[in-house]
N, C-alpha and C positions, 0 to 999 in steps of 0.2 A: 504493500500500500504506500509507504511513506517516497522508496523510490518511483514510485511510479508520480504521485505529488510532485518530488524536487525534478523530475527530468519537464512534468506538464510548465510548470515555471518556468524553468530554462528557456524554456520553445515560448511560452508568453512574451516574456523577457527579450530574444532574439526577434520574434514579429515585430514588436514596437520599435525596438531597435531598426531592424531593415525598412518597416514603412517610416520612422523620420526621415530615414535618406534616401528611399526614393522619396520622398514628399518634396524632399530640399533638392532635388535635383527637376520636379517636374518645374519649379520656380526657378531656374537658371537654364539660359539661353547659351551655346555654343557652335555658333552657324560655321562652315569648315571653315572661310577666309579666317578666323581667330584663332585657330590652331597654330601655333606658331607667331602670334602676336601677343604683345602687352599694353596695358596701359600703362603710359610712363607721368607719371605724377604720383607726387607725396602720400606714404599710404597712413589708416589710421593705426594699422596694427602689422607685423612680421611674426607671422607664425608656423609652429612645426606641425605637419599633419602627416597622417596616414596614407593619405588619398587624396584624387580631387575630389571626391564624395564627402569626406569628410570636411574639407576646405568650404564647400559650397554649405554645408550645412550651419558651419560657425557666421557665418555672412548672413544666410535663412534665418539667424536666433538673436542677429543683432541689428536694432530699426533702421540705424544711420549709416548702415551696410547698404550698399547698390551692387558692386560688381566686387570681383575678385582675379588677379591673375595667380594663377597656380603654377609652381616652378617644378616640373616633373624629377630634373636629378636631383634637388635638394629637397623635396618633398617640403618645400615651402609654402605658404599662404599669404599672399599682401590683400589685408583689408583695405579697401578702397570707398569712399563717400560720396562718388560721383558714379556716371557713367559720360564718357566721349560724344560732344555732337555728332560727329561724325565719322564714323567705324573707319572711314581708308586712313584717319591722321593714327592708328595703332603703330607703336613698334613691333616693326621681327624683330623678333628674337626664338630660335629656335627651340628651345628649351622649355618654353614657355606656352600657357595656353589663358587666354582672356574669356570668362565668362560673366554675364547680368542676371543680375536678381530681377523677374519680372512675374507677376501671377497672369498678364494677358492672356495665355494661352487657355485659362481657365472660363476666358468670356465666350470661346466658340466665334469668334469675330467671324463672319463670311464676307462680307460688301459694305461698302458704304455709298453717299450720295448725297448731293451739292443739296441746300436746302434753299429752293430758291426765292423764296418770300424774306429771307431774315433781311434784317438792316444792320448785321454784326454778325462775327467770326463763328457759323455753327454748321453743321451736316449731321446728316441720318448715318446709321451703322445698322446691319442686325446681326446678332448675335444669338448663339443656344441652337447655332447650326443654322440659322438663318429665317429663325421663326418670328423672332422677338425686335421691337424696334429700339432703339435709343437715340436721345440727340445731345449729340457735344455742344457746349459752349466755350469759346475760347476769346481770352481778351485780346486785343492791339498784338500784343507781345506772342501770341499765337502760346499763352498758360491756358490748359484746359482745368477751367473753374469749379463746370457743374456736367455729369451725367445725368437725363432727366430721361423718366421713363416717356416714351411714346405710343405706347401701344403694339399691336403686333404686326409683322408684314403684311397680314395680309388685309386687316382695317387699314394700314397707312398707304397700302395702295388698291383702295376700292377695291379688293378681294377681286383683282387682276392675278395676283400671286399669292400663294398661302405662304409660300419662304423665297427665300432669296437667295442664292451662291455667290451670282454676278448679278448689276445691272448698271446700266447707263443709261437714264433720263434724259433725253434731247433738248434743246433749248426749247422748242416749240410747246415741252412740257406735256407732251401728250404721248409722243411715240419716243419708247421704249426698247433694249434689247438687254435681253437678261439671259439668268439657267437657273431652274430649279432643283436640276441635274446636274451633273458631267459630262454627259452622253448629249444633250441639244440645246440647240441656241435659239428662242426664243425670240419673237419680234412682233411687235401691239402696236397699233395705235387707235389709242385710249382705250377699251376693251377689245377690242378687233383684229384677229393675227392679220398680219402681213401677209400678202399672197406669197406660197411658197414654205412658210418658215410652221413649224420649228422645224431647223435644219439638223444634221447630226455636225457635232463639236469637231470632229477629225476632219470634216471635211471642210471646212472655215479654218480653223486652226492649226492643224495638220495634226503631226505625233505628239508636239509640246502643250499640254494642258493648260487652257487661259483659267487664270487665276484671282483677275481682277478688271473691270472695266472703267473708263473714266471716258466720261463727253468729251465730242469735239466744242468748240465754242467760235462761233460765228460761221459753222457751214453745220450740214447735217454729218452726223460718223460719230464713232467713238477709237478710243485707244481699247487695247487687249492686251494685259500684263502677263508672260509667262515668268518662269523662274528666272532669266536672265535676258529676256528680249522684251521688245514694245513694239505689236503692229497695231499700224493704220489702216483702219478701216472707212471709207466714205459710202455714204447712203444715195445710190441714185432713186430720185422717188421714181413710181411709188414703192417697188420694193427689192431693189436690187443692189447687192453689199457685194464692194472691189476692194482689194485689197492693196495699200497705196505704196506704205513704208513699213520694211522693217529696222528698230532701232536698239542696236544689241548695247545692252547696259556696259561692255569691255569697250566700246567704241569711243574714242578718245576724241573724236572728231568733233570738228567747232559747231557744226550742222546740226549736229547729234541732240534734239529736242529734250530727251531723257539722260542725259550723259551726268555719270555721281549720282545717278538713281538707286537707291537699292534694290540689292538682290530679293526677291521671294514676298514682293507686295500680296497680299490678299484681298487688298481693300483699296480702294482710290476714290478719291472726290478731289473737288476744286472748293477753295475757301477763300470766299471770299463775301463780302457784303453786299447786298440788290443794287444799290446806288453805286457803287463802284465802278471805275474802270474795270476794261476786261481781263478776268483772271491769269493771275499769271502764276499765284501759289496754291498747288496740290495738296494733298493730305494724304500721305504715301505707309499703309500698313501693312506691318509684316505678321508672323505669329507671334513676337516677343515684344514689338516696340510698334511705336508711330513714328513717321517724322513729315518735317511740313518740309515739300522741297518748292525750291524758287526755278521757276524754268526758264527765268532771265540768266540770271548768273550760272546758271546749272549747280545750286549748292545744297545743302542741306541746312537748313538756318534756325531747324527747332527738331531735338528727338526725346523722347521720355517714351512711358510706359500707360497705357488707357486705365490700370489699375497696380 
């Protein structure tokens, strides 16, 4: 009896132990580029660990913790207080590996979507797999303020859609191209498919799965985000989609519309206010972070975490 007792604890004792770190690990982001990168700035703490499991965990248990590099041959830990605007200013260093503390991945983010009534810095998201609506608010400084619940996809779009993957809202504000799915692409205007559509996804997009859509703005089209390219797409009415440009995120080139974009968007809108001139900053999300890129400058000028 008694051994049977002390081994059932051991194994209790071991669960809790193993689910804090994976827990602490589903909260820290490691996209390949970071492998071999660090953050070089002043840390708050230098410590000895076990692992990077264990590293990432001390980081999970401490508030003022953001990110951590983890030093593989010294089995090192530098507590860190920030995270980097922008992931290409990392150092290589080989040795080394750069991870963030972020729970986003927890929201199910699928799409987001320019909110075109506001008079200030906000867009639609859905989230919980693409059921659920929410709307950002962000100040001047593009500080996101307040999350506010909105209802669900498919009240926020006149139960056109019950969920969302992708969608891009056209200027016209009526016609639409979205995926409920993976597999088709989708195209309405205002309740009404498009003649022809829904199309299947391979054959618009090809092998590389679109990830994310964002409007054109001042012609009819949208962009399509894969994990490392940006095509163009133009809309000849009434329903006929050409494909313009492709714009591969490695392209250094001055043309390059997306160039410093990040890799592995899931979400795109443009942000900006009704009165405004015409947009010229996006709202570019990944599974781990947001960041607001400028497509004048081609930079990245705001990045944090949705939660």
């Amino acid at each position: 009896m008694y051994p049977n007792i002390h081994w059932h604890f051991i194994f209790m004792a071991f669960t809790i132990y193993f689910n804090e770190l994976t827990a602490s690990e589903i909260f820290f982001s490691s996209l390949d580029q970071e492998k071999g990168k660090k953050f070089s700035i002043p840390q708050m703490a230098v410590l000895k660990t076990r692992s990077r499991i264990e590293c990432t965990k001390l980081c999970h248990n401490m508030d003022t913790c953001k990110s951590v590099n983890f030093l593989k041959s010294t089995k090192t830990c530098e507590i860190l207080d920030r995270i980097p605007v922008d992931l290409n200013t990392l150092t290589t260093d080989t040795e080394s590996q750069y991870l963030e503390k972020s729970a986003q991945p927890l929201l199910g983010l699928t799409t987001a979507n320019y909110d075109f009534h506001a008079t200030f810095l906000a867009i639609y998201i859905a989230v919980e797999g693409g059921i659920t609506a929410k709307r950002l608010l962000f100040n001047n400084s593009y500080y996101l303020f307040s999350i506010e619940d909105a209802g669900t996809t498919k009240t926020k779009s006149h139960s056109i859609y019950s969920n969302l993957k992708n969608v891009a809202l056209l200027e016209d504000k009526l016609t639409s191209f979205a995926m409920e799915d993976m597999d088709n692409l989708l195209a309405m205007y205002s309740a009404t498919p498009l003649t022809g559509f829904p199309k299947a996804t391979s054959a618009i997009f090809g092998p590389d799965p679109a990830q994310a859509f964002i409007a054109k703005l001042g012609t009819d089209g949208f962009y399509a985000f894969t994990y490392d390219k940006v095509m163009e797409f133009s809309l000849m009415r009434p329903a006929t989609l050409t494909l313009d440009s492709i714009f591969h995120l490695d392209d250094e080139s001055t043309d390059n519309l997306w160039r410093n974009a990040p890799k592995g968007v899931i979400a795109a809108a443009w942000i900006h206010p009704k009165s405004s001139s015409p947009a010229t900053k996006a709202f570019l999300a990944t599974n781990t972070y947001y960041a607001i890129f400028d497509t004048v400058t081609k930079t990245i000028i705001k990045r944090d975490q949705l939660v």
